[in-house]
LONUFI-945704 format. One record per residue: x, y, z of N, C-alpha, C, CB in turn; residue in three letters. Coordinates in pm, whole numbers, plus 50000, padded with zeros to 5 digits. Each point is the difference from the previous one (the first is absolute). Glycine has a CB too. Example, Ala and Ser with C-alpha at 12.3 -4.5 7.8 and 13.67 -1.06 7.14 Angstrom:
2
  n_c1  n_c2  n_c3 ca_c1 ca_c2 ca_c3  c_c1  c_c2  c_c3 cb_c1 cb_c2 cb_c3 residuo
 51319 49431 50780 49911 50119 50000 50090 50120 50000 49811 49883 50125     ala
 50154 50222 49803 50082 50119 50006 49923 50109 50073 50118 49937 49785     ser
This chain:
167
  n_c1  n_c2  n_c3 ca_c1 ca_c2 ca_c3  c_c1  c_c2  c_c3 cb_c1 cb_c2 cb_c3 residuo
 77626 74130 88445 50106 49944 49920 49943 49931 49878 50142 49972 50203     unk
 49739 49960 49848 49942 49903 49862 49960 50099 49921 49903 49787 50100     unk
 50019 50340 49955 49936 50117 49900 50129 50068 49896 49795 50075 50217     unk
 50301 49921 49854 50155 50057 49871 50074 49869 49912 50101 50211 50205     unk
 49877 49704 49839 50012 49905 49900 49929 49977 49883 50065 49931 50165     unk
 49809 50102 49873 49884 49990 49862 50013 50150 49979 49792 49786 50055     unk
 50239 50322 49954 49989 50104 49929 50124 49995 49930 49848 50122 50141     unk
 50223 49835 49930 50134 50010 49926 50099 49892 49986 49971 50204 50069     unk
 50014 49767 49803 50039 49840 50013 50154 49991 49927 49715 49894 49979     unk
 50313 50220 49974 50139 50022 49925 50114 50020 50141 49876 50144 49739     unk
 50070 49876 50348 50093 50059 50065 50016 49873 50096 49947 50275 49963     unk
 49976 49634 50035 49996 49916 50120 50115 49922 49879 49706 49994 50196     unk
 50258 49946 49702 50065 49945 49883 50172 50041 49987 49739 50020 49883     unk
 50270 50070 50174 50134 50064 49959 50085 49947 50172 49894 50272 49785     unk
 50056 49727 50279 50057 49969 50106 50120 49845 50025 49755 50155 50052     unk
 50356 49887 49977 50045 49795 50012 49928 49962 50079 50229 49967 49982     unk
 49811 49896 49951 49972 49888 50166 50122 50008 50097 49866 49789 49868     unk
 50057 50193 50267 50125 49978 50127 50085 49911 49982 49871 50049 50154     unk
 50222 49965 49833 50085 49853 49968 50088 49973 50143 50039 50045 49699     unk
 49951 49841 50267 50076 49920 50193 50116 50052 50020 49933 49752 50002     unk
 50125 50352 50068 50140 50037 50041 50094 49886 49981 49912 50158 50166     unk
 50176 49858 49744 50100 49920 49996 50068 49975 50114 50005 50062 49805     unk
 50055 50026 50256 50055 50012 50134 49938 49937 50137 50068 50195 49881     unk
 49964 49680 50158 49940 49974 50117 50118 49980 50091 49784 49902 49902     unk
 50125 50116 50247 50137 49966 50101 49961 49878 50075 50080 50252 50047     unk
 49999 49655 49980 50038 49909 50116 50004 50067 50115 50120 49868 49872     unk
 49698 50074 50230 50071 50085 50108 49950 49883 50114 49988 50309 49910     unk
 50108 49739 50172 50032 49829 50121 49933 50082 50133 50312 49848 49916     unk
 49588 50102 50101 49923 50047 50112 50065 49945 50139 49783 50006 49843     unk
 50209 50002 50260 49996 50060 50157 50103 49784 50020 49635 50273 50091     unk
 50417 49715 49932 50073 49870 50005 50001 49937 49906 49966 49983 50173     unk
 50064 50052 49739 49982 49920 49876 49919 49952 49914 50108 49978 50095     unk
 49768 50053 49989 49865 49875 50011 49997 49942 49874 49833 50118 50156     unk
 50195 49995 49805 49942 49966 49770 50043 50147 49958 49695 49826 49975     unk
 50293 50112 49868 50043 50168 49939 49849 49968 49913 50353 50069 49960     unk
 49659 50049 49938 49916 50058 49980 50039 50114 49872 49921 49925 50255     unk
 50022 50084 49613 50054 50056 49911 49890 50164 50044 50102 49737 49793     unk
 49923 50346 50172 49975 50136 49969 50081 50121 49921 49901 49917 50185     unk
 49962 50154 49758 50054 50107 49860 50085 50112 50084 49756 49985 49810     unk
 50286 49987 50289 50075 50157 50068 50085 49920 50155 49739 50247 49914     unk
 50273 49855 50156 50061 49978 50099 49869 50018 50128 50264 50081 49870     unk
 49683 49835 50224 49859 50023 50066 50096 50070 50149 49777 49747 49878     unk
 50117 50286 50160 49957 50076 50145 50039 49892 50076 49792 50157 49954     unk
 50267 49822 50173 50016 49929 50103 49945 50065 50144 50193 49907 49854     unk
 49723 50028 50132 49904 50028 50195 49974 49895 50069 49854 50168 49942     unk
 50166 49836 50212 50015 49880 50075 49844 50103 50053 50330 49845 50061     unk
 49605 50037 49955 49810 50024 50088 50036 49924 50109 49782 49992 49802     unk
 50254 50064 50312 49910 49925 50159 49897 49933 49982 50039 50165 50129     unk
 49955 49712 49903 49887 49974 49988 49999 49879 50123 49964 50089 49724     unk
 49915 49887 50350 49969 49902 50083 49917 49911 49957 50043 50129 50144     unk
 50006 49737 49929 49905 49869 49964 49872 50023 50081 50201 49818 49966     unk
 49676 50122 49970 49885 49964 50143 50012 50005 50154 49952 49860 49845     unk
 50128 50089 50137 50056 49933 50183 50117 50144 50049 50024 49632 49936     unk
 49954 50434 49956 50115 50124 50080 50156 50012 50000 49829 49980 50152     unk
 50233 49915 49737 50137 49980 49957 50035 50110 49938 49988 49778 49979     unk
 50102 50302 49998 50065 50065 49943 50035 49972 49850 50049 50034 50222     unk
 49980 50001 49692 50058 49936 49879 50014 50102 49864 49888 49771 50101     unk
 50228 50231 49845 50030 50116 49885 49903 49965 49858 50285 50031 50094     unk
 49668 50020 49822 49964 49983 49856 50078 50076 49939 49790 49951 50021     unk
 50278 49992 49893 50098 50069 49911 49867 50003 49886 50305 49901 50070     unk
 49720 50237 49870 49948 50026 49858 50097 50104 49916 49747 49961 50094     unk
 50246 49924 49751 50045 50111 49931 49893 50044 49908 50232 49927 50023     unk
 49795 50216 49919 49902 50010 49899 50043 50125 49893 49811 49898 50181     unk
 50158 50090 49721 50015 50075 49908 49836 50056 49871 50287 49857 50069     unk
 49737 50208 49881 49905 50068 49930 50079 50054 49870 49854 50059 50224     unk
 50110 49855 49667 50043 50050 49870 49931 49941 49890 50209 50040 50090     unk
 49772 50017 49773 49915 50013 49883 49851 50004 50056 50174 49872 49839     unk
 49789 50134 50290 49865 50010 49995 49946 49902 50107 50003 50071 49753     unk
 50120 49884 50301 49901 49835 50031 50157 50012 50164 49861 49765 49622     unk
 50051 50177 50492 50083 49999 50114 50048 49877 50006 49891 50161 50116     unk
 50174 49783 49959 50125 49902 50017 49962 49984 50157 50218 50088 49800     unk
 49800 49813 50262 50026 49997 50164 50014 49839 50011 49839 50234 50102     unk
 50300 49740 49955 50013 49915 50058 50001 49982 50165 50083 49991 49779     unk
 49894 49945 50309 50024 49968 50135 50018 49885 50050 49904 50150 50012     unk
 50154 49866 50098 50030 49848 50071 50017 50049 50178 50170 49863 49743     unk
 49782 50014 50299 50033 50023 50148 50039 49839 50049 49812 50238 50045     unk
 50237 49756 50065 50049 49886 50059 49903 49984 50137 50263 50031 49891     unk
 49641 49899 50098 49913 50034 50110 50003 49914 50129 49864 50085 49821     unk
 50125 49981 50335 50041 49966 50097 49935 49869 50002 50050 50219 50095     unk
 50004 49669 50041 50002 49842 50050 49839 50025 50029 50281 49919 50132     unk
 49622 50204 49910 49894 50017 50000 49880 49986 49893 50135 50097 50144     unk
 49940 49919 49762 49915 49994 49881 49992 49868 49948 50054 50221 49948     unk
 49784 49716 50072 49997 49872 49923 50028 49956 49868 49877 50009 50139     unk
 50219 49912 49830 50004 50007 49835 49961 49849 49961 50209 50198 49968     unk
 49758 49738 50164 49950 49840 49980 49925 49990 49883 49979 49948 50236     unk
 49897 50142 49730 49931 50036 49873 50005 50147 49913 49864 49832 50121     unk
 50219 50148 49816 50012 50104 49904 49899 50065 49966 50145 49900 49931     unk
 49768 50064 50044 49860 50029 49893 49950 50096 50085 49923 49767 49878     unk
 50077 50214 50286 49958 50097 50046 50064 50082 50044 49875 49901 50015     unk
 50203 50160 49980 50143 50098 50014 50005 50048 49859 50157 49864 50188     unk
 49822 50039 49707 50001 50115 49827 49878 50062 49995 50128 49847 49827     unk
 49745 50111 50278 49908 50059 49958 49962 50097 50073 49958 49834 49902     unk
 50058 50164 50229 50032 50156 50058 50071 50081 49927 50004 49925 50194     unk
 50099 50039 49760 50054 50128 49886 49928 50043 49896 50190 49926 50028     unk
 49709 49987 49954 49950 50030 49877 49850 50061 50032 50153 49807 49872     unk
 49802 50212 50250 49908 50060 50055 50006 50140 50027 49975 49801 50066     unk
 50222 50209 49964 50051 50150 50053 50002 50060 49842 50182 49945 50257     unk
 49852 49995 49674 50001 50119 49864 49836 49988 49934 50309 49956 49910     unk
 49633 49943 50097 49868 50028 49957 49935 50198 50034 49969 49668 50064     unk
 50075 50327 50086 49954 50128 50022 50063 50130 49877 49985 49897 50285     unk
 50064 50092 49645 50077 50089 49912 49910 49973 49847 50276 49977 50152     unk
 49608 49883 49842 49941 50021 49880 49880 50063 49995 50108 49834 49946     unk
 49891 50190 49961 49827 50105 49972 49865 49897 50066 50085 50130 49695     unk
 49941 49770 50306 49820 49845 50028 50135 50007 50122 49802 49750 49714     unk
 50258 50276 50371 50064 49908 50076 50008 49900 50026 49992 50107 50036     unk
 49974 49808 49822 50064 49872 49982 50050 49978 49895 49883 49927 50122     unk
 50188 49948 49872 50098 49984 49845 49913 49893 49903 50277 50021 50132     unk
 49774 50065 49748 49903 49961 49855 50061 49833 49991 49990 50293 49824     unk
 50104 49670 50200 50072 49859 49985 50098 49974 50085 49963 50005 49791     unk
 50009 49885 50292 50114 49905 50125 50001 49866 49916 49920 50095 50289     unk
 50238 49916 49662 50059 49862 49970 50042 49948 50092 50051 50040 49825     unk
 49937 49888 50235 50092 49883 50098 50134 49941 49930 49763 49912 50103     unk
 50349 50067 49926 50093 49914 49931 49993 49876 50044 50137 50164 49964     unk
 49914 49721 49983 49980 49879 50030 49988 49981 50099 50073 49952 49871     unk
 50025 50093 50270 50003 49954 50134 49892 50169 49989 50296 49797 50119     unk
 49706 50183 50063 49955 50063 50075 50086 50154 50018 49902 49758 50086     unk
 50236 50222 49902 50120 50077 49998 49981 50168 49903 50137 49716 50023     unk
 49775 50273 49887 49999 50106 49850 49906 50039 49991 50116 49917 49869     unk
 49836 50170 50108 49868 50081 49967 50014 50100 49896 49933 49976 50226     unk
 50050 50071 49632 49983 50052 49924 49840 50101 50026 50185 49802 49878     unk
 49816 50295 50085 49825 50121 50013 50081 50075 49927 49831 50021 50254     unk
 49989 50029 49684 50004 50123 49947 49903 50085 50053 50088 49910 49817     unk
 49913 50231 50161 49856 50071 50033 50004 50148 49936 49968 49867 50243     unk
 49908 50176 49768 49995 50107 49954 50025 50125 50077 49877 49872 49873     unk
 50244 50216 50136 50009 50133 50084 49880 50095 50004 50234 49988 49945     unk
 49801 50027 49943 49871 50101 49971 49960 50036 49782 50112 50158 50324     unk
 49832 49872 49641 49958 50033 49847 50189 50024 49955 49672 50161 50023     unk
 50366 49737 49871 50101 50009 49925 50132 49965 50058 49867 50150 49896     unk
 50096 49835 50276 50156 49905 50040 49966 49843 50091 50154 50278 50043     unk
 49926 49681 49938 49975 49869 50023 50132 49940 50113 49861 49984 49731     unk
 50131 49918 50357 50104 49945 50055 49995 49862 50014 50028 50191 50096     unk
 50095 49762 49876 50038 49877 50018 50098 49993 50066 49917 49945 49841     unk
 50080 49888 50235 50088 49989 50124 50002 49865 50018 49951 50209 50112     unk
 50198 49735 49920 50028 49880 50002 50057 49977 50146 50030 49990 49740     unk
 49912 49922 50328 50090 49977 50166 50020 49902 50002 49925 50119 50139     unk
 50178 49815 49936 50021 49910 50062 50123 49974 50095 49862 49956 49827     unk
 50070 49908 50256 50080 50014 50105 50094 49811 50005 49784 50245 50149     unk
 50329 49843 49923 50113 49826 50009 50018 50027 50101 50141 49925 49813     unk
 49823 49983 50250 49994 49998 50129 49980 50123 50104 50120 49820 49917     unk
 49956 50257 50125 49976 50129 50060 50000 50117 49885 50112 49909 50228     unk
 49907 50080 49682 50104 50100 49910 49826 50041 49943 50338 49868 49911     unk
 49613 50259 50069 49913 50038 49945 50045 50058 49869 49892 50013 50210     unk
 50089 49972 49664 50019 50102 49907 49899 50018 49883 50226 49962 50064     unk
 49754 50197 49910 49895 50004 49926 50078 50142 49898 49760 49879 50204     unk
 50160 50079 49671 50001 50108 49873 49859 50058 49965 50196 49867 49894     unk
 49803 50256 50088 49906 50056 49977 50028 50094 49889 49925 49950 50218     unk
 49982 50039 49686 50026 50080 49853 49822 50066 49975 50244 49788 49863     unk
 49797 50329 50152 49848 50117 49991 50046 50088 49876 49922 50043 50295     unk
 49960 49896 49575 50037 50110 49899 49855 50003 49944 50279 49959 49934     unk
 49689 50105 49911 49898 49953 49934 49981 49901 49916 49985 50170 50038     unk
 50114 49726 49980 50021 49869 49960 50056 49930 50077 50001 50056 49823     unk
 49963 49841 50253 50086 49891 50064 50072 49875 49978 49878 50093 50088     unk
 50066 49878 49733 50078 49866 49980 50070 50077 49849 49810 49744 50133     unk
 50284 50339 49884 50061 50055 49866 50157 49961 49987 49828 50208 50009     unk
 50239 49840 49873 50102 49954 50059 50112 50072 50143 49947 49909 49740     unk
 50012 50184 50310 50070 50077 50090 49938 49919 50147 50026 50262 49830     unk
 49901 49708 50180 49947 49884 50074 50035 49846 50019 49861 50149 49940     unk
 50133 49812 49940 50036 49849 50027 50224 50021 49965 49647 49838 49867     unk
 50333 50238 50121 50211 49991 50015 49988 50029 50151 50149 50138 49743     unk
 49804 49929 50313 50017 50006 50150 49947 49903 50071 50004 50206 49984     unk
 49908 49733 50014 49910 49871 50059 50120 49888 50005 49730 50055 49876     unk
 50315 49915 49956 50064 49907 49945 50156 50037 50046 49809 49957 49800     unk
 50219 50118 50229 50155 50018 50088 50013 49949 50110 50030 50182 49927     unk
 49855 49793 50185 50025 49977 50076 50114 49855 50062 49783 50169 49953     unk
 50315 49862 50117 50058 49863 50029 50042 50000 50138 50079 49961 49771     unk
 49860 49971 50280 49991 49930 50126 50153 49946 50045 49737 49929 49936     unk
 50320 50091 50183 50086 49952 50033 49974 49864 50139 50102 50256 49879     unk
């Protein structure tokens, strides 16, 4: 790709820029939990999923894929089994399970949010895509955004980050 850019630089020149879909949707995930802005209408899949201790428990995910760059929100309500006395370690098992999805299987940047409750990362997928992902948890309520493109802080990124509203 870098080799047709330098041979041909009229053509890269002529190209627009992506511009942020005007069109976004309000979409109200699995009880309300929170909404969540996106450029389309996303995918709805409930994941089985079990706690440590062998609880049962749904993960709602939505997700979508448009201009280039994926979308995924999720949330789960996690069973009386699951410790949430400390957050930090419950956001960071999550953040251990997607590590496996980066190229170093680890993440290039872990923000902490003020409390213990938020965790902001980034990492590298692989050469030219990138993911970012925001979790956190209220009390039982897990919810996380994940935005995988070749830019993670653009504007098609931070309108989705920045939509988020918590109920």
């Amino acid at each position: 790709m870098a080799a047709a850019a330098i041979a041909a630089p009229s053509i890269v020149h002529a190209q627009k820029k992506l511009d942020v879909p005007t069109k976004w949707y309000a979409v109200k995930v699995e009880e309300n939990a929170f909404t969540v802005e996106m450029p389309g209408i996303p995918d709805h899949r409930i994941i089985n999923d079990v706690s440590a201790r062998g609880t049962a428990f749904a993960l709602h995910s939505y997700s979508l894929e448009s201009g280039g760059f994926s979308y995924v929100a999720q949330t789960a309500l996690y069973p009386a089994d699951v410790d949430v006395a400390q957050p930090r370690r419950v956001l960071q098992a999550s953040l251990d399970g997607r590590a496996a999805q980066l190229a170093s299987r680890q993440w290039d940047r872990v923000d902490w949010r003020q409390t213990d409750a938020g965790v902001e990362a980034i990492g590298t997928v692989h050469a030219g895509t990138m993911l970012r992902m925001i979790s956190l948890l209220r009390e039982r309520r897990f919810v996380s955004l994940a935005f995988l493109g070749p830019s993670v802080t653009g504007p098609e990124a931070n309108r989705f980050f920045q939509s988020l509203k918590l109920k």
